[in-house]
MARRO-285323 format. One line per field, with one value per residue: residue number from 1; residue in one letter; x, y, z of N, C-alpha, C in turn. Coordinates in steps of 0.02 Angstrom, whole numbers, m for minus. Example, Ala and Ser with C-alpha at 12.3 -4.5 7.8 and 13.67 -1.06 7.14 Angstrom:
REM residues 2
n 1,2
res A,S
n.xx 660,642
n.yy m284,m112
n.zz 390,354
ca.xx 615,684
ca.yy m225,m53
ca.zz 390,357
c.xx 660,645
c.yy m165,2
c.zz 390,394
***
This chain:
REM residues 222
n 1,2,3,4,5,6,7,8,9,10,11,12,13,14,15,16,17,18,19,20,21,22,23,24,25,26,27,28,29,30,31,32,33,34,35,36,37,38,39,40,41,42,43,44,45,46,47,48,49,50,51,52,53,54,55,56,57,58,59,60,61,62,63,64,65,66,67,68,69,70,71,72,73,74,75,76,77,78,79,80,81,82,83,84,85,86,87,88,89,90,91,92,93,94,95,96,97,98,99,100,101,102,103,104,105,106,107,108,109,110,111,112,113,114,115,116,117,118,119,120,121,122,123,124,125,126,127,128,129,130,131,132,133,134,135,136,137,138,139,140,141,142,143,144,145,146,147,148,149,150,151,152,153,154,155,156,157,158,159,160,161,162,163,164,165,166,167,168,169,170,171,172,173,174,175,176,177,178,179,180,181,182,183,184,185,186,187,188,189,190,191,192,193,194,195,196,197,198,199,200,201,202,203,204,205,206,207,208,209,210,211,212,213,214,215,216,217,218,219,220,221,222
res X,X,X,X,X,X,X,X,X,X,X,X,X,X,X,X,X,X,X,X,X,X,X,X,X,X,X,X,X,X,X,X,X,X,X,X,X,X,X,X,X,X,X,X,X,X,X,X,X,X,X,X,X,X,X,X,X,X,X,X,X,X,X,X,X,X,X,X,X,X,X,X,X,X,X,X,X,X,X,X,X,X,X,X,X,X,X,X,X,X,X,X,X,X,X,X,X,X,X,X,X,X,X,X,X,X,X,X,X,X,X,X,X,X,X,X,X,X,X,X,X,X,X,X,X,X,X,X,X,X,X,X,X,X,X,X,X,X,X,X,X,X,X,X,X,X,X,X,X,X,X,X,X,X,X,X,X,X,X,X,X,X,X,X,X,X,X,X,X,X,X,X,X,X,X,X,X,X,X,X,X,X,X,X,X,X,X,X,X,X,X,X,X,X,X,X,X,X,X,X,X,X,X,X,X,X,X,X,X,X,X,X,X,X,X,X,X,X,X,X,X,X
n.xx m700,m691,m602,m491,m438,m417,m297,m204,m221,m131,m11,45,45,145,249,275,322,430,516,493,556,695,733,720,836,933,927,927,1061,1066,1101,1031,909,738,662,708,780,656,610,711,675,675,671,767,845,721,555,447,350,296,410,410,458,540,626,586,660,791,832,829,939,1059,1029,1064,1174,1189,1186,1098,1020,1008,925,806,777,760,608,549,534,470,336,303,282,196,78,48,11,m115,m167,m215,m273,m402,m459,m475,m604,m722,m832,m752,m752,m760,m731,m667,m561,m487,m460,m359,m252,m218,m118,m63,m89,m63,65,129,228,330,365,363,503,521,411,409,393,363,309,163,119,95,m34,m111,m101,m157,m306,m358,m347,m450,m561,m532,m591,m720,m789,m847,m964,m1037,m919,m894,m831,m709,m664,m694,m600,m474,m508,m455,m349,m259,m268,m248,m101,m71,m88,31,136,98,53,m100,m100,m169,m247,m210,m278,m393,m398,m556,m612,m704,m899,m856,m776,m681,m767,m692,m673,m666,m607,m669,m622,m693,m707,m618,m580,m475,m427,m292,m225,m176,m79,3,154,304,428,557,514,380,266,86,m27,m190,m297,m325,m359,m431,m485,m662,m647,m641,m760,m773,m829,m845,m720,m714,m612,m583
n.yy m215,m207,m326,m289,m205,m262,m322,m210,m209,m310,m289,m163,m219,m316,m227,m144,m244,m256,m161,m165,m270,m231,m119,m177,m255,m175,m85,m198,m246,m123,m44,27,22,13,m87,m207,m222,m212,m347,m437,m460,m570,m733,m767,m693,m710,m727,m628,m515,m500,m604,m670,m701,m673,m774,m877,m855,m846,m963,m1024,m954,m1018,m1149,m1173,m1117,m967,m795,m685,m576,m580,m703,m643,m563,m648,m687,m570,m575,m660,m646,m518,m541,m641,m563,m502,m556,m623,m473,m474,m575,m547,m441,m467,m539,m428,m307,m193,m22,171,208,87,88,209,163,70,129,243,337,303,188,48,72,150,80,93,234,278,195,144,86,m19,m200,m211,m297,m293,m344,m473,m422,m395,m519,m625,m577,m548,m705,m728,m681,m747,m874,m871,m828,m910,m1033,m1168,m1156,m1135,m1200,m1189,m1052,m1024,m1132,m1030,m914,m970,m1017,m946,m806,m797,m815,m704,m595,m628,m604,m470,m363,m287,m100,3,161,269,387,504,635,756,888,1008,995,864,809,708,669,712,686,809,927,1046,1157,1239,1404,1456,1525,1572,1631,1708,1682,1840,1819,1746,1787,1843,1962,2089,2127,2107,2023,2067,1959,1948,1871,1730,1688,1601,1597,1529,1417,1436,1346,1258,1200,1047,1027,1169,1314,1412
n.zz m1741,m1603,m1585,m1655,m1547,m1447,m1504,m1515,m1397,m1334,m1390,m1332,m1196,m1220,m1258,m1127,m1054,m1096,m1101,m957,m924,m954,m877,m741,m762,m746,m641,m546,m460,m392,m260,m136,m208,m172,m211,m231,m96,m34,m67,5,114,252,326,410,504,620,631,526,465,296,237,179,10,18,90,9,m118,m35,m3,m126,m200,m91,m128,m243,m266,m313,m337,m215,m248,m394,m399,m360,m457,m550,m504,m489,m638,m662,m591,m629,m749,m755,m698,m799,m906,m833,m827,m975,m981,m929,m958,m1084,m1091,m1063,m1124,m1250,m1229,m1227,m1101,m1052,m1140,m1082,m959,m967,m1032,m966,m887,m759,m721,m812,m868,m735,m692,m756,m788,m639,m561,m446,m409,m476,m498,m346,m202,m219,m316,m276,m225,m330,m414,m335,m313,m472,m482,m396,m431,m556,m519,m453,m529,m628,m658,m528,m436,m311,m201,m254,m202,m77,m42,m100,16,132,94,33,39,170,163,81,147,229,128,80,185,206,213,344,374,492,533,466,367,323,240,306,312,351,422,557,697,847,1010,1129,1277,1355,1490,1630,1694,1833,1981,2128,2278,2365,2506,2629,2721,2644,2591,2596,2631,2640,2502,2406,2338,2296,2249,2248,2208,2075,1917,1789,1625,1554,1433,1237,1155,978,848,768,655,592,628,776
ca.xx m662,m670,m559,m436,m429,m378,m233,m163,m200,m80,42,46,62,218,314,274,332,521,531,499,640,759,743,740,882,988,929,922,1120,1094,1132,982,839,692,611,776,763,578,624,768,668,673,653,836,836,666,480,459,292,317,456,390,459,629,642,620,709,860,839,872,1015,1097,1029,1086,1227,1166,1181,1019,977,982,874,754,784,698,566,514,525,422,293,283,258,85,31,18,m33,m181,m230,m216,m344,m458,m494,m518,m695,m741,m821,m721,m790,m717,m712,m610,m497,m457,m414,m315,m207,m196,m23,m54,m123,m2,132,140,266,373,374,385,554,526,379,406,400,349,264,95,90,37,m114,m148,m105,m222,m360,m380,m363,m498,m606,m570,m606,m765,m842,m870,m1005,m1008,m851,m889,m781,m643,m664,m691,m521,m436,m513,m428,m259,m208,m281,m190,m37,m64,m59,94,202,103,19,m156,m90,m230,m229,m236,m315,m401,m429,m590,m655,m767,m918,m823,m720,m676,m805,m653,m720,m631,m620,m676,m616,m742,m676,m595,m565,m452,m422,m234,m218,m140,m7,54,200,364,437,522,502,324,202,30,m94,m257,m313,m315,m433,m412,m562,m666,m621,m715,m789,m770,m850,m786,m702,m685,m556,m598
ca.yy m160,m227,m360,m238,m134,m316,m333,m176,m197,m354,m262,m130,m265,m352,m152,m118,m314,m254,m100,m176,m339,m206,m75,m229,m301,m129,m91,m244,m209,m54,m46,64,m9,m10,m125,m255,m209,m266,m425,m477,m481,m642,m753,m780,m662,m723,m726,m551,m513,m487,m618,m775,m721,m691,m832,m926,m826,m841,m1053,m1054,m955,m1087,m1235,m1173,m1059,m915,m733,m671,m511,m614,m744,m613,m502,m690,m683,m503,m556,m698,m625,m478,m576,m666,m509,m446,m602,m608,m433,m472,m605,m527,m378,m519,m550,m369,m275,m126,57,225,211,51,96,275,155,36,193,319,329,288,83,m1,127,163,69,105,299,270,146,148,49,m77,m247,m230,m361,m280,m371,m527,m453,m405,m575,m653,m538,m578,m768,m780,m661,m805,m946,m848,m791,m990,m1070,m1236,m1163,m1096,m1239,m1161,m992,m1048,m1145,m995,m885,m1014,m1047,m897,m727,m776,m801,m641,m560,m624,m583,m394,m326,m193,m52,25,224,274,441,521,697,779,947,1022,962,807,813,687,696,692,728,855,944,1126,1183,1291,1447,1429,1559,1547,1650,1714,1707,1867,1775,1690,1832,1848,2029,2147,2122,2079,2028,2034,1939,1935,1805,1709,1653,1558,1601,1460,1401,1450,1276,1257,1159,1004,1044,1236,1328,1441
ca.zz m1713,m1536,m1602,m1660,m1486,m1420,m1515,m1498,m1292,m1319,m1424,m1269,m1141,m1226,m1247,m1074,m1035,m1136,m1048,m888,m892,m953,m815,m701,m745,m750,m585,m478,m434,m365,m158,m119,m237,m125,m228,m209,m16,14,m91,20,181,253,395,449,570,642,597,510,387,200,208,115,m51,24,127,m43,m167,8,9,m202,m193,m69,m148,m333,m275,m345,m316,m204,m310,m482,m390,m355,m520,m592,m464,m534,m696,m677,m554,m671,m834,m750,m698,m882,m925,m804,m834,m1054,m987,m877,m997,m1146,m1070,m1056,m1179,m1243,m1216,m1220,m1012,m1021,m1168,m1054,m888,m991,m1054,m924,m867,m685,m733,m821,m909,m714,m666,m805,m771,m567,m555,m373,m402,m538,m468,m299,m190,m221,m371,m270,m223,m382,m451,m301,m333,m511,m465,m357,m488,m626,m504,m417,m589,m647,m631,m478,m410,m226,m177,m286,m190,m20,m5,m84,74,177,98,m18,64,221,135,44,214,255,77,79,220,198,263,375,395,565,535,385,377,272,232,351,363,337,459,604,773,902,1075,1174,1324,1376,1543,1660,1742,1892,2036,2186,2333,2372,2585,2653,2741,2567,2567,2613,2653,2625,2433,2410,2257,2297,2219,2307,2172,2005,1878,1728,1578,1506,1352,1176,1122,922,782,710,561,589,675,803
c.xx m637,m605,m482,m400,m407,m316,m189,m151,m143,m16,79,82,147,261,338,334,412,545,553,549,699,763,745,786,958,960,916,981,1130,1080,1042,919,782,661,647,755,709,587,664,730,648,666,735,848,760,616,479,372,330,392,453,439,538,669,661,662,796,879,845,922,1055,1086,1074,1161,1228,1168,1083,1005,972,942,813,737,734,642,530,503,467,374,237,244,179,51,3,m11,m116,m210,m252,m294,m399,m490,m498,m602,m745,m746,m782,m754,m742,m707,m645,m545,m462,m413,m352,m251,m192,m137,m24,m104,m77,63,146,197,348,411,403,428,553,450,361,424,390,299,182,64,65,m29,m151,m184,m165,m283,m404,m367,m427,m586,m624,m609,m683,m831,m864,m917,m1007,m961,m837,m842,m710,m642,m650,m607,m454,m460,m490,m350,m226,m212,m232,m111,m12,m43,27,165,196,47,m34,m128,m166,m224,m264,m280,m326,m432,m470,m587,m698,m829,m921,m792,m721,m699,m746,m662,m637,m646,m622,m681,m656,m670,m680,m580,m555,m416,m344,m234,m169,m98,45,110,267,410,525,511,440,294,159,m4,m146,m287,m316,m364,m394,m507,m571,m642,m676,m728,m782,m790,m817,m793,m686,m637,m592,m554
c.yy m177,m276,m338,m191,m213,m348,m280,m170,m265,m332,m216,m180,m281,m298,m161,m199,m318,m208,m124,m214,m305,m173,m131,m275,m252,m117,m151,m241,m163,m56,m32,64,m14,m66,m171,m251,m257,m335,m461,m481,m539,m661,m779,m765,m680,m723,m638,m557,m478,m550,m695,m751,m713,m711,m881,m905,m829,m924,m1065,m1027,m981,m1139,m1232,m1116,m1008,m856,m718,m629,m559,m671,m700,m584,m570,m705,m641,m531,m599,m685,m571,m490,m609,m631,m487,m498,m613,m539,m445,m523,m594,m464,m406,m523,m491,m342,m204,m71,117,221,149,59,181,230,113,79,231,296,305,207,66,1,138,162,67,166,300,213,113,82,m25,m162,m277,m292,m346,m313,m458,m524,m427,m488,m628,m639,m566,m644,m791,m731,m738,m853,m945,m835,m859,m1004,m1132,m1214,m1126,m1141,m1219,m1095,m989,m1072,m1076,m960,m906,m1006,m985,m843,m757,m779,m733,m592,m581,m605,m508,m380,m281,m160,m40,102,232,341,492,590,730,849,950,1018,878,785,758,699,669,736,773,890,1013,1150,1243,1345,1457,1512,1544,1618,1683,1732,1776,1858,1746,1761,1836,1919,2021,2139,2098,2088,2018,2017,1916,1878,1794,1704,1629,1562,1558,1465,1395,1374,1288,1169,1104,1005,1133,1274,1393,1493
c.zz m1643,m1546,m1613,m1599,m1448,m1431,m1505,m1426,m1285,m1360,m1363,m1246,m1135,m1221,m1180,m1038,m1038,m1100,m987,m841,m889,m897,m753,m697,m740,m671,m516,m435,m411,m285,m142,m144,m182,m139,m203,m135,12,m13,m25,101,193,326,434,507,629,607,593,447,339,192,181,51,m32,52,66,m63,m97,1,m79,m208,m157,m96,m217,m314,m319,m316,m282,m261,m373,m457,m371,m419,m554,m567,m498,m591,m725,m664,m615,m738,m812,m727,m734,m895,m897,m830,m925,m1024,m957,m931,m1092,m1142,m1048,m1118,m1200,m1250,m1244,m1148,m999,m1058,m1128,m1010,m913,m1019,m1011,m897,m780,m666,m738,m839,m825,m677,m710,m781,m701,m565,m488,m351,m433,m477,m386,m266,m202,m277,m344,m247,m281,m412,m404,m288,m401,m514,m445,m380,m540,m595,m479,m487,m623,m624,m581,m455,m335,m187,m189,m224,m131,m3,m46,m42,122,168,72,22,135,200,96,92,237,220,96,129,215,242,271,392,450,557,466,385,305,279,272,290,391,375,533,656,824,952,1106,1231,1344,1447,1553,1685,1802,1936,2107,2235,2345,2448,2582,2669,2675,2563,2597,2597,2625,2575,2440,2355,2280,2246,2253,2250,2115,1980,1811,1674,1536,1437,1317,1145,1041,882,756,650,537,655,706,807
***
């Protein structure tokens, strides 16, 4: 049976695989593609991050005289194709469940980028593809040598095609909520001289005050 739930996850794979060249090759021509966009950044203009893949994909369309976008559109298609390929082989050596045949299906895995156009082909797929690399090479037996020089040579290169974003600020549910110090002004009282006036029109104020401030909870509103 398991056997059977392995061929239909490579029957999947290849749809999703037909789907994916076509919508990538009807939209790679379009102006405003974001995906096209992050491809084409490059180092022409200077040293820039994310632009390794379109520094190359910019140096084969001069060597081969080639349109950029269709030198990228085969970039995607190739990139894309050993993605499926890696994951068809990474979930070969896993037994199948009801938990892994749900994640392998749910529409926001691998159908995801089908449905979202906006996301199909982006560079995130090299840290997929260098993720499960340094799974196959890490999960071998003798191979800390293997693993080691990719922590050296690949992960920094991974940084430089796709960046971790880092969120600057993450907001929970009280009592969840971020300890950010703050400041509660005392109450102040000051004096107003007699003399402070100027005639005939006159405002007195014999003096001010300013009332402390109510201190509050982090995570509830006062």
């Amino acid at each position: 049976m398991e056997k059977n739930y392995k061929n239909y996850f490579k029957y999947y794979l290849i749809s999703i695989s037909v789907f994916a060249y076509i919508w990538l090759y009807l939209k790679h021509g379009v102006g405003n593609d974001s995906t096209i966009s992050e491809w084409i950044i490059n180092y022409q203009g200077g040293f820039t991050r994310r632009g390794v893949p379109g520094e190359i994909a910019f140096n084969i369309a001069q060597i081969f005289d080639l349109k950029l976008r269709f030198v990228i559109l085969l970039m995607q298609i190739f990139f894309y194709g050993l993605y499926l390929i890696l994951i068809y082989k990474f979930f070969q050596r896993i037994k199948i469940n009801g938990i892994i045949l749900f994640s392998l299906f749910t529409p926001i895995f691998l159908i995801y980028h089908i449905a979202e156009l906006e996301v199909l082909a982006r560079k995130e797929l090299f840290l997929f593809i260098g993720y499960i690399w340094f799974y196959n090479i890490s999960s071998k037996e003798s191979k800390t040598k293997n693993s080691i020089l990719w922590i050296i040579f690949i992960l920094p290169l991974l940084g430089l095609i796709k960046p971790v974003k880092r969120l600057k600020m993450v907001d929970f549910p009280a009592p969840f909520s971020p300890m950010i110090p703050w400041m509660v002004p005392l109450s102040t009282f000051r004096e107003t001289s007699r003399l402070a006036w100027t005639g005939p029109k006159r405002l007195l104020m014999f003096f001010n005050s300013m009332a402390a401030g109510m201190e509050s909870k982090p995570g509830f509103e006062s």
